[in-house]
DOLO-602478 format. One record per residue (C-alpha): residue in three letters; residue number from 1; x, y, z. Coordinates in Angstrom, 1 decimal. Layout:
(ALA; NUM; (X; Y; Z))
...
***
This chain:
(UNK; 1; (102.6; 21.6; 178.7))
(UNK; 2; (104.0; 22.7; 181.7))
(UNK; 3; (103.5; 26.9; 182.7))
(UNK; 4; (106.2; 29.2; 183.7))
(UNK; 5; (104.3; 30.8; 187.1))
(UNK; 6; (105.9; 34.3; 187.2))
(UNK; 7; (103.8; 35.3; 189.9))
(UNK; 8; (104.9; 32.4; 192.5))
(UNK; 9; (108.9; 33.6; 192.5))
(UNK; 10; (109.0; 37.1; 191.3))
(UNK; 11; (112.8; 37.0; 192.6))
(UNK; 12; (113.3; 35.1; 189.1))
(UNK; 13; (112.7; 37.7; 186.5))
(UNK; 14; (112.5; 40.8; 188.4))
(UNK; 15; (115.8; 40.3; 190.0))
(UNK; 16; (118.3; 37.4; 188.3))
(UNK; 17; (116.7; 37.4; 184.8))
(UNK; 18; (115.3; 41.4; 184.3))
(UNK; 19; (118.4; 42.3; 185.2))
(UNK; 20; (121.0; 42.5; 182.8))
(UNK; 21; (123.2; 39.4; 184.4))
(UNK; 22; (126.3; 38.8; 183.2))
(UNK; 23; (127.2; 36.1; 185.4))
(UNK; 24; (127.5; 32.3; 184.1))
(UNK; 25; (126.5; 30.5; 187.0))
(UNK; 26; (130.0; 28.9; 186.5))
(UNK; 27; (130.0; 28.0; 190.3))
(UNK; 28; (127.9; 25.4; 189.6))
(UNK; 29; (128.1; 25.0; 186.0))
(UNK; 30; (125.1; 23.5; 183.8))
(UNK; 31; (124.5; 20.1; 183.5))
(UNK; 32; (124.1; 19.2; 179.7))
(UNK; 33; (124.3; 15.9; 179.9))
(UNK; 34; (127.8; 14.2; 178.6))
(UNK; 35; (126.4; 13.9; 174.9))
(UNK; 36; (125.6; 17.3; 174.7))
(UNK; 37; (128.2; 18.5; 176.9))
(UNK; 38; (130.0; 16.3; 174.2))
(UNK; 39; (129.1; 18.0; 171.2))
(UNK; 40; (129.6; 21.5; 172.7))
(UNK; 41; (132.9; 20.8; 173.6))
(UNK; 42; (133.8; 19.0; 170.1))
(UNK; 43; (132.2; 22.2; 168.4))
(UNK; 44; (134.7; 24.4; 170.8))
(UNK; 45; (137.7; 22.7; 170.5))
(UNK; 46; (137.4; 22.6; 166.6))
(UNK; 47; (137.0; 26.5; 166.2))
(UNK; 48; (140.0; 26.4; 168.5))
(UNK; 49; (142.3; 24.2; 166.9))
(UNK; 50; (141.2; 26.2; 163.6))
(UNK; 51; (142.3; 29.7; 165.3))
(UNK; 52; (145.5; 28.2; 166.0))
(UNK; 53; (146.4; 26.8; 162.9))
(UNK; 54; (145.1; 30.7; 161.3))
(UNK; 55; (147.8; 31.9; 164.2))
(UNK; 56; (150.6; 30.3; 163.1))
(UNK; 57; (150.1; 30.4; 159.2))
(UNK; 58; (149.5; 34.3; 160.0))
(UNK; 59; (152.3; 35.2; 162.5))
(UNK; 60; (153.9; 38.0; 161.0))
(UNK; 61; (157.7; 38.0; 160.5))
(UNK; 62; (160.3; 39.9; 162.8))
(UNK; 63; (162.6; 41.5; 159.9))
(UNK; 64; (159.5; 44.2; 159.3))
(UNK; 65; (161.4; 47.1; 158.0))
(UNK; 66; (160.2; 50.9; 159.7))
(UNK; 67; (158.6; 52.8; 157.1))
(UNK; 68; (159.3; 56.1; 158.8))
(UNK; 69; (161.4; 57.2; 161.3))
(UNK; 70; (160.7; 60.1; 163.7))
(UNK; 71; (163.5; 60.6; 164.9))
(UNK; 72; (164.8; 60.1; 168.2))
(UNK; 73; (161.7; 61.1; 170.9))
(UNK; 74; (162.5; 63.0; 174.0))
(UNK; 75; (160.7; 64.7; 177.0))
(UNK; 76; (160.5; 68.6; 178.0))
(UNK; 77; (159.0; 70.6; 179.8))
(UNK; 78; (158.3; 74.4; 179.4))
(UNK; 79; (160.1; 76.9; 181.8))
(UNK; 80; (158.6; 80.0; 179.8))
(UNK; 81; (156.3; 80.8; 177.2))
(UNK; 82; (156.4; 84.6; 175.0))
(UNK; 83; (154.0; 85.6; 172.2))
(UNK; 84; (156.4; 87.4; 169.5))
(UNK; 85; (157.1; 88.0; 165.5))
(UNK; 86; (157.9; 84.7; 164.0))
(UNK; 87; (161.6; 84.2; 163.2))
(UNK; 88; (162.3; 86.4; 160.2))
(UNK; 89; (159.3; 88.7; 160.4))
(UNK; 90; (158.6; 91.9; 162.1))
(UNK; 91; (156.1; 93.0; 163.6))
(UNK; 92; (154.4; 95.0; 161.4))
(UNK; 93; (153.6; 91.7; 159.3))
(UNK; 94; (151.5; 90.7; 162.2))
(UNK; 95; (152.5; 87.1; 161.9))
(UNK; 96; (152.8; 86.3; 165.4))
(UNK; 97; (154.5; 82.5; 167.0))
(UNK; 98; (154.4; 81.1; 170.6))
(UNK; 99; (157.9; 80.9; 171.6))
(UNK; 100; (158.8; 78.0; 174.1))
(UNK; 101; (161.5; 77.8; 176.3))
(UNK; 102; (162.0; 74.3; 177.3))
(UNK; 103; (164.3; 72.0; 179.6))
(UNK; 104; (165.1; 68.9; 178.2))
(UNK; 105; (164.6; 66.2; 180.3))
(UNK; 106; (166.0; 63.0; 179.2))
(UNK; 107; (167.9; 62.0; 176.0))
(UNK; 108; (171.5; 62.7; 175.7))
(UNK; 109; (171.1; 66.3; 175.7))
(UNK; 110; (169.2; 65.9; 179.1))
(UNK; 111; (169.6; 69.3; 181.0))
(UNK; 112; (169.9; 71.7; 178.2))
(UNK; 113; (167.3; 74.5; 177.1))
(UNK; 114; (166.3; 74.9; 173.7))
(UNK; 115; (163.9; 77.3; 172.5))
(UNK; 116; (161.2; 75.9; 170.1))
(UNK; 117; (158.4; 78.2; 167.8))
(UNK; 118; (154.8; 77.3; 167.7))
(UNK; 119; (152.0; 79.5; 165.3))
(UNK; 120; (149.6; 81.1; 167.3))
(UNK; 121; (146.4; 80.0; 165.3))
(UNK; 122; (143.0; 81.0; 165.8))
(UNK; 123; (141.8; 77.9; 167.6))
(UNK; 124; (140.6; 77.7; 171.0))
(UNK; 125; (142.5; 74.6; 171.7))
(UNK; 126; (144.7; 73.4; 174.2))
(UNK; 127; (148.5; 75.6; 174.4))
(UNK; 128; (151.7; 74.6; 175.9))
(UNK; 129; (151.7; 76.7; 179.0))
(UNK; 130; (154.7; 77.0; 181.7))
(UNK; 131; (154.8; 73.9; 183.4))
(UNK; 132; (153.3; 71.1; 181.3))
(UNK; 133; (155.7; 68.6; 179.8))
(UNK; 134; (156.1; 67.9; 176.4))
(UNK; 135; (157.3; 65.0; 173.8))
(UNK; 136; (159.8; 66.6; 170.9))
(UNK; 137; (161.5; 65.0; 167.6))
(UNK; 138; (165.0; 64.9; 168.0))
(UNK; 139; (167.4; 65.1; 164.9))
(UNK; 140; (170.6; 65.9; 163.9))
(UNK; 141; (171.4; 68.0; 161.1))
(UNK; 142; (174.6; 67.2; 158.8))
(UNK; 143; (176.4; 70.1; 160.3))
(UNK; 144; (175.8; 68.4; 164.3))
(UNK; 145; (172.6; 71.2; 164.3))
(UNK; 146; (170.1; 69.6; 166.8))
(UNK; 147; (166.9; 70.2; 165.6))
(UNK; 148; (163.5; 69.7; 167.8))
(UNK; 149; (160.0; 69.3; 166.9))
(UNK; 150; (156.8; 69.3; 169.0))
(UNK; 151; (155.4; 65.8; 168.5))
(UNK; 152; (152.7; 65.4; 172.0))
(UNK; 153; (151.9; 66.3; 175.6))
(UNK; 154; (153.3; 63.8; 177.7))
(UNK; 155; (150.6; 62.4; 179.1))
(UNK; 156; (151.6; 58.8; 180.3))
(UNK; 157; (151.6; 60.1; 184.3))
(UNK; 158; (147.6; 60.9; 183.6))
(UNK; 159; (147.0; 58.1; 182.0))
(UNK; 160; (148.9; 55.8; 184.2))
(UNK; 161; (146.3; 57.0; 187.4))
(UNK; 162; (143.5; 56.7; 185.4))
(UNK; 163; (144.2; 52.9; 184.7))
(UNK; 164; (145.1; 51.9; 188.4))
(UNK; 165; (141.7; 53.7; 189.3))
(UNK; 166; (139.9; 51.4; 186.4))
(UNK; 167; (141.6; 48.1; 188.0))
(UNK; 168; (141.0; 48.9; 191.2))
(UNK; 169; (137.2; 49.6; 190.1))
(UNK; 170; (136.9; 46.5; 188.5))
(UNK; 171; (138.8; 44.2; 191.4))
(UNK; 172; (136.3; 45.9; 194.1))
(UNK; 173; (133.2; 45.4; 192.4))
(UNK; 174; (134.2; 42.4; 190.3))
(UNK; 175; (136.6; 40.7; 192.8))
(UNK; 176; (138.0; 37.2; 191.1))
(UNK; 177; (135.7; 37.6; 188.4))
(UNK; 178; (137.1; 41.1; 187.8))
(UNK; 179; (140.3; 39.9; 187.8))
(UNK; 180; (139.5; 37.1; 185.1))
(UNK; 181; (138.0; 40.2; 183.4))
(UNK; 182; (141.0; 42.3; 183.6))
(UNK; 183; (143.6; 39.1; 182.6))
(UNK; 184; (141.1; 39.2; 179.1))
(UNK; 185; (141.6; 42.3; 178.3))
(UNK; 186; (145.6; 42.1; 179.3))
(UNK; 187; (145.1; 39.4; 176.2))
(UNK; 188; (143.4; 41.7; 174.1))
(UNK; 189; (146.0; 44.1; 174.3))
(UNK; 190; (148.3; 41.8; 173.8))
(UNK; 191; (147.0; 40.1; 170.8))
(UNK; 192; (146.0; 43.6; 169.0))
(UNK; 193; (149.9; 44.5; 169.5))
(UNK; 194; (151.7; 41.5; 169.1))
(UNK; 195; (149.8; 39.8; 166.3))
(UNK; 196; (146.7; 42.4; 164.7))
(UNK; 197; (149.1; 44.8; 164.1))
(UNK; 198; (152.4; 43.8; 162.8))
(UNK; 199; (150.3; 40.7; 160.3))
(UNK; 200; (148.1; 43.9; 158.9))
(UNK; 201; (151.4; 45.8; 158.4))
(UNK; 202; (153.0; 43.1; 157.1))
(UNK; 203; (150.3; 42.5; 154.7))
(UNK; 204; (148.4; 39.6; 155.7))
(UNK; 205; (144.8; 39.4; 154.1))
(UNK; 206; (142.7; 41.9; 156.9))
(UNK; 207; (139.7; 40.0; 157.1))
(UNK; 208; (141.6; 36.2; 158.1))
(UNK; 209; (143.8; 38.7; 160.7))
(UNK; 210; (140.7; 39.7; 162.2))
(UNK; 211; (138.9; 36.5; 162.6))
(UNK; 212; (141.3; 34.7; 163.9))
(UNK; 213; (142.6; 38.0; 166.2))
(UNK; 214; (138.8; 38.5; 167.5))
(UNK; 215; (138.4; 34.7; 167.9))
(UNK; 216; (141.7; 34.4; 170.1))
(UNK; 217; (140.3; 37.5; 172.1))
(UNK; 218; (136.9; 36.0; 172.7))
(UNK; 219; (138.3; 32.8; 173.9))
(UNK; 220; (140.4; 34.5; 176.3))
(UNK; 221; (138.2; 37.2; 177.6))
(UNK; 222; (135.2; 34.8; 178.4))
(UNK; 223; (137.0; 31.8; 179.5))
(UNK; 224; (139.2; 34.0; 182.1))
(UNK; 225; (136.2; 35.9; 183.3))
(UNK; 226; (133.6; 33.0; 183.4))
(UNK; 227; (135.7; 29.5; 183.9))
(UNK; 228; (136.2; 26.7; 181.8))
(UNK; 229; (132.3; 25.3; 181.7))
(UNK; 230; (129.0; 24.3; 179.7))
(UNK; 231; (127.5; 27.9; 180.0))
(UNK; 232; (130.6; 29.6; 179.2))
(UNK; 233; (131.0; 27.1; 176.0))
(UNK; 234; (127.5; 28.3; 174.9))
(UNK; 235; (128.4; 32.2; 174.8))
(UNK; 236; (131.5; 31.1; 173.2))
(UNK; 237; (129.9; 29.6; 170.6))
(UNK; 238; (126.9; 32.0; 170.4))
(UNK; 239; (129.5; 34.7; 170.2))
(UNK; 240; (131.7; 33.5; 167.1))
(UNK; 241; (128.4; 32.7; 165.1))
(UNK; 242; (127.1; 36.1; 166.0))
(UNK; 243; (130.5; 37.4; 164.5))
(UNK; 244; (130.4; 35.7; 161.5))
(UNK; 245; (127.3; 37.0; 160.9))
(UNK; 246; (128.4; 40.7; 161.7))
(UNK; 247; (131.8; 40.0; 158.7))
(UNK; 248; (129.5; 38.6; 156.4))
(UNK; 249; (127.3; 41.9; 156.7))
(UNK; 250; (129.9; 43.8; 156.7))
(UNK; 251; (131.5; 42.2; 153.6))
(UNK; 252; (128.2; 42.7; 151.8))
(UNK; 253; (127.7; 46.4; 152.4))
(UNK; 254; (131.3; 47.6; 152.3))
(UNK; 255; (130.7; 46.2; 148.4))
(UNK; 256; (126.9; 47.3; 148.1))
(UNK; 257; (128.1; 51.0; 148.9))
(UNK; 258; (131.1; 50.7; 147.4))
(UNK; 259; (133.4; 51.8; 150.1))
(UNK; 260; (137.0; 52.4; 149.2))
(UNK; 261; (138.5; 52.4; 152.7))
(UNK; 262; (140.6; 55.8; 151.6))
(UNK; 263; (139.2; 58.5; 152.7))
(UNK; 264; (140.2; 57.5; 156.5))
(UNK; 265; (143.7; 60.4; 156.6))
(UNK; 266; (145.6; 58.0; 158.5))
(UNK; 267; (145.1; 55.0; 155.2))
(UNK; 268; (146.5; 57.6; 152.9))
(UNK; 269; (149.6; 57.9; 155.4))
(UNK; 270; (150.0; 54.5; 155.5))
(UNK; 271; (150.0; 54.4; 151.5))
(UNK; 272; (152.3; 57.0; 151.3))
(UNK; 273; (154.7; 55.3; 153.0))
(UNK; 274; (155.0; 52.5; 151.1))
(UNK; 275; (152.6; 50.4; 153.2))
(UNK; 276; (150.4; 48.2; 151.0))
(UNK; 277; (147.1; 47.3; 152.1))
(UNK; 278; (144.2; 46.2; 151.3))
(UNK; 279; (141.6; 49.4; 152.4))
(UNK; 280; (139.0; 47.6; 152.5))
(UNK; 281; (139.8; 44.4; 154.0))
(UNK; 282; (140.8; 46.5; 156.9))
(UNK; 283; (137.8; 48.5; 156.6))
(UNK; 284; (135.8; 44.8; 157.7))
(UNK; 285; (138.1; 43.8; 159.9))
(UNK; 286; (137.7; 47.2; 161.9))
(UNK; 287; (134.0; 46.5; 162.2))
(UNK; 288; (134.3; 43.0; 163.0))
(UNK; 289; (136.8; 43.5; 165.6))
(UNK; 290; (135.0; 47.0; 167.1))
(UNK; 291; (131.7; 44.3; 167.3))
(UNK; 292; (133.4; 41.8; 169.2))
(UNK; 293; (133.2; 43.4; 172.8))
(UNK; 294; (129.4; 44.7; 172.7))
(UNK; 295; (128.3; 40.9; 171.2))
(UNK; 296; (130.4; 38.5; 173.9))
(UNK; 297; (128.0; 41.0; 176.2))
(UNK; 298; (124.9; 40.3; 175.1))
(UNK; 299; (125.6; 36.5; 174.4))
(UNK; 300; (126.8; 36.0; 178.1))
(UNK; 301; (123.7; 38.2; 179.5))
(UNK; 302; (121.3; 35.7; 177.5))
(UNK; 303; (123.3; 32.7; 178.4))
(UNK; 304; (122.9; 33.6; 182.1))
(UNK; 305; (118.8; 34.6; 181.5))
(UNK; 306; (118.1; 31.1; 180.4))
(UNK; 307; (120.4; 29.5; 182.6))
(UNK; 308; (118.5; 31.0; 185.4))
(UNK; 309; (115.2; 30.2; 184.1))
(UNK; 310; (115.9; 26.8; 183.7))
(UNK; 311; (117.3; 26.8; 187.2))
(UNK; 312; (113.7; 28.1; 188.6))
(UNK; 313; (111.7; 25.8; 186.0))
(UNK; 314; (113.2; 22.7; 185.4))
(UNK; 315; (110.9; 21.3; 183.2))
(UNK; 316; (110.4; 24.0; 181.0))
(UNK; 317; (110.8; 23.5; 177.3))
(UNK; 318; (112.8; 25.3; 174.8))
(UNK; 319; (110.1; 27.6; 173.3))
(UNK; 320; (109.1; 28.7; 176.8))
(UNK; 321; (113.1; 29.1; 177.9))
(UNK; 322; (113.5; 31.2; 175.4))
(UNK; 323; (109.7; 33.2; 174.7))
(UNK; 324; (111.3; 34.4; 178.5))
(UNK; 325; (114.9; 35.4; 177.9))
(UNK; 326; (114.1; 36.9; 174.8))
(UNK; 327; (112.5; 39.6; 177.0))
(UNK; 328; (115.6; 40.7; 178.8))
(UNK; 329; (117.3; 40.5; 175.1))
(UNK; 330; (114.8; 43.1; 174.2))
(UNK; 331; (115.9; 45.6; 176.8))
(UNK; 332; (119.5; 45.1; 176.2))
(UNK; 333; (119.3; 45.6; 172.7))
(UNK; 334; (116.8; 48.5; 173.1))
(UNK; 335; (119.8; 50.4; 175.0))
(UNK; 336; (123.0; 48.9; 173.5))
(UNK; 337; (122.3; 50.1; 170.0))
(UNK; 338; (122.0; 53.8; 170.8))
(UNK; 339; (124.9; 53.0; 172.7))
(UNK; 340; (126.8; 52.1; 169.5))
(UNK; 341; (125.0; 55.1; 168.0))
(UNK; 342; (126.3; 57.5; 170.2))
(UNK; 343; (129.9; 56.2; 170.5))
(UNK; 344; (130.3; 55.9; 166.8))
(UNK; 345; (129.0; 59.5; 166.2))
(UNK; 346; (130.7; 60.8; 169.3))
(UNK; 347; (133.8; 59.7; 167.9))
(UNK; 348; (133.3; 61.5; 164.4))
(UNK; 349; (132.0; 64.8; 166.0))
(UNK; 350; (134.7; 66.9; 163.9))
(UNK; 351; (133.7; 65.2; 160.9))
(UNK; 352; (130.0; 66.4; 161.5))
(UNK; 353; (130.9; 69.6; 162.8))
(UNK; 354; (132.8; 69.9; 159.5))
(UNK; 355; (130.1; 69.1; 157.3))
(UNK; 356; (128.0; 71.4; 159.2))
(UNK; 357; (129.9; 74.3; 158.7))
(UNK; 358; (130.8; 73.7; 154.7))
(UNK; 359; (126.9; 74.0; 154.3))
(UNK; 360; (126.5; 70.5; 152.7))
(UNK; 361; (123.0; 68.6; 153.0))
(UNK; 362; (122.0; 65.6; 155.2))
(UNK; 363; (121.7; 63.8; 152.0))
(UNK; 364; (125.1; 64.8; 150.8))
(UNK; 365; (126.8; 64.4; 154.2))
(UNK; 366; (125.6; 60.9; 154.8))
(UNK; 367; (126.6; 59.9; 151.0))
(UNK; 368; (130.2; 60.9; 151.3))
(UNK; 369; (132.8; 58.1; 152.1))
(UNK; 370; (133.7; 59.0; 155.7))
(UNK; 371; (130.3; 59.6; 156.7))
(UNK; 372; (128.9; 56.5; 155.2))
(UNK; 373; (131.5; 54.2; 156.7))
(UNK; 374; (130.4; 55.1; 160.0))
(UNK; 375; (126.5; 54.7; 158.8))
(UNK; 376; (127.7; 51.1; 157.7))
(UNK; 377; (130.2; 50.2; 161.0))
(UNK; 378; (127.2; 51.7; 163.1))
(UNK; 379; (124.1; 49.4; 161.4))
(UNK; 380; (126.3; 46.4; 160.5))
(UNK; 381; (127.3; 46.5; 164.4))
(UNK; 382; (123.8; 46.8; 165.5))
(UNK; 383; (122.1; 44.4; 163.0))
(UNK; 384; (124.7; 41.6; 164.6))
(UNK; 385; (124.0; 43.1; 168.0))
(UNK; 386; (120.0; 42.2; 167.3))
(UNK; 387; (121.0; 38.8; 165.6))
(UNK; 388; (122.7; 37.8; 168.7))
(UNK; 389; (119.8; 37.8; 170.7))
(UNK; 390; (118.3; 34.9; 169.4))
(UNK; 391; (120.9; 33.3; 168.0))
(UNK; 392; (122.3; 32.7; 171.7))
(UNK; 393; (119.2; 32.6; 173.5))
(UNK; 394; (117.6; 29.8; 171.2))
(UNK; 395; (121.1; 27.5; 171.3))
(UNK; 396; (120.9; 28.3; 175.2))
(UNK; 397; (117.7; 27.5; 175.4))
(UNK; 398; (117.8; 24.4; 173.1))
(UNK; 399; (121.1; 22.7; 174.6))
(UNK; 400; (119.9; 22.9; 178.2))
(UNK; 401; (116.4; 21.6; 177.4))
(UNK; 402; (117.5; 18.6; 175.8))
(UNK; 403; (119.5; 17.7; 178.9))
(UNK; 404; (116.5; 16.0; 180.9))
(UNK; 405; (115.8; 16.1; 184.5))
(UNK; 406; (119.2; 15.7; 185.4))
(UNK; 407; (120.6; 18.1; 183.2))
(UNK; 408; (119.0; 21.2; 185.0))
(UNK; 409; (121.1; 24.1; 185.8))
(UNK; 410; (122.2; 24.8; 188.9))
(UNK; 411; (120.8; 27.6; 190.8))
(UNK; 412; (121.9; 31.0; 190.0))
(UNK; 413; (125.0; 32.4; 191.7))
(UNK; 414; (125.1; 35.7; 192.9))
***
């Protein structure tokens, strides 16, 4: 049986494989052999031809009716700001508002100043001050009153920098790759918006949506930021079978804890509009979408650990290709799961504060609906996240094993 000799060229797991390489050594591309290469292509084209047949049966209609209206939305910004008694009070009821002057700034009453009231509340959060703009509710009484609302801050000029400062990040460091990367996630976007969204809304059954959603996204993303080849066909498929996995979970303990999907505020908004969905179907498809970017991660690191591997020991069978990779799996699991940990629980911070504060135990905290949710989107999400590991490493390991001498992949690109 031939021996891995990790001492001869250290380069090979200290540098390309103990890193965490996300790279597909699609410059070269593997070498299956064209009955493997075969298969893996069959196997990808068939999950394709599937998501596009779920795509078309799901495509929501275009004669969605608006729920709720908001009124017409237009931009201010504040030119003065006084603390004084609320409309009909006095002072001595010590019932004090924030009192805005503001310049509309576009609409059909650009130009004008209205003046709008705030309650000063006890927080110590963020108030309009002179200067910042604003985004205010429009409507028109029956008597031609215009009345405004605050609705936002504007804050598309902020966030507009702080997405050409991502790109640019991405295109420096990443360069064409970076670019694939960035056309993925223009496809994401795209297909959250133009398909997640209004099929959900429409009332399409969540979980289908989300499949076939995560599986158009995981197509794009890794075929634009890898190329069309073997290895990228392997994280492909390592990725949708790590998925399924992750819904299936998810299915089970969503039912196991009997979670309703209700207690989520913006659900009950939904409902009471009129929107009819099914909570908890959108409850799993949440988690199976939220898993999608951390697993194409990991499957495309292990692809590219046993693709280099292979590249340094040709004739190195399947249990020692992937005894090896499974190592660097192990250190990108060990820190991508308290990742999940800490982005899940950073996100319901005000939740836990809340609990905190209302006295309730650990016990009771973690049993309540919003708090278990994010127990079961956290462990579900990790549990696939561990499962992918193998599951990509072996068929990694397996496929380019089984393609001979001259089915070795090429060496790894950097």
């Amino acid at each position: 049986m031939p021996q891995i000799d990790t001492s001869a060229k250290p380069w090979a797991y200290g540098g390309i494989v103990g890193a965490h390489d996300h790279h597909l050594h699609g410059d070269h591309d593997w070498n299956l052999g064209p009955r493997v290469e075969r298969t893996v292509w069959v196997a990808v084209v068939a999950w394709g031809v599937a998501t596009l047949l779920g795509l078309l049966l799901l495509w929501p209609g275009d004669d969605r009716p608006i729920a709720y209206d908001s009124g017409d939305r237009v931009q201010a910004q504040v030119v003065g700001v006084t603390v004084q008694p609320c409309a009909g009070t006095e002072a001595s009821d010590l019932v004090d508002c924030r009192s805005l002057s503001l310049l509309i700034t576009s609409g059909p009453t650009s130009g004008q100043t209205v003046t709008l009231e705030l309650a000063v509340t006890a927080g110590e959060g963020r108030v309009p001050t002179t200067g910042d703009e604003l985004v205010l509710a429009r409507d028109v009484a029956d008597d031609g009153t215009e009345l405004y609302s605050f609705l936002d801050y504007q804050r598309s000029g902020a966030l507009a920098v702080l997405v050409v400062l991502f790109c640019l990040a991405v295109l420096v460091f990443g360069r064409w790759k970076g670019l694939g990367a960035l056309a993925g996630l223009a496809v994401s976007v795209i297909v959250l918006v133009a398909f997640v969204l209004p099929a959900l809304l429409e009332g399409s059954n969540p979980v289908l949506v989300a499949i076939v959603g995560a599986s158009i996204i995981a197509y794009a993303s890794l075929y634009l930021a890898h190329g069309f080849n073997a290895a990228t066909n392997v994280a492909l498929l390592s990725t949708l079978m790590s998925l399924a996995l992750t819904g299936l979970l998810a299915w089970v303990f969503i039912e196991m804890a009997t979670l309703t999907g209700l207690s989520d505020e913006n659900a009950l908004f939904l409902d009471a509009l009129g929107v009819r969905l099914d909570m908890r179907g959108l409850l799993l498809a949440g988690i199976v979408i939220g898993s999608l970017g951390v697993l194409d991660d990991v499957t495309v690191t292990q692809v590219s650990a046993v693709g280099a591997l292979r590249a340094t020991v040709p004739d190195a069978t399947t249990t020692e290709l992937y005894r090896r990779a499974i190592v660097v799996g192990r250190d990108h699991v060990s820190s991508t799961v308290n990742t999940l940990f800490l982005a899940y629980a950073g996100a319901a911070l005000p939740l836990l504060l809340l609990f905190s504060q209302t006295g309730r135990s650990v016990g009771e905290a973690a049993t309540g609906e919003d708090v278990a949710i994010e127990i079961v989107r956290t462990l579900v999400g990790s549990i696939g996240l561990i499962a992918s590991v193998p599951i990509s490493t072996w068929l990694a390991a397996s496929l380019v094993s089984r393609a001979g001498d001259g089915g070795a992949a090429s060496d790894a690109a950097t």
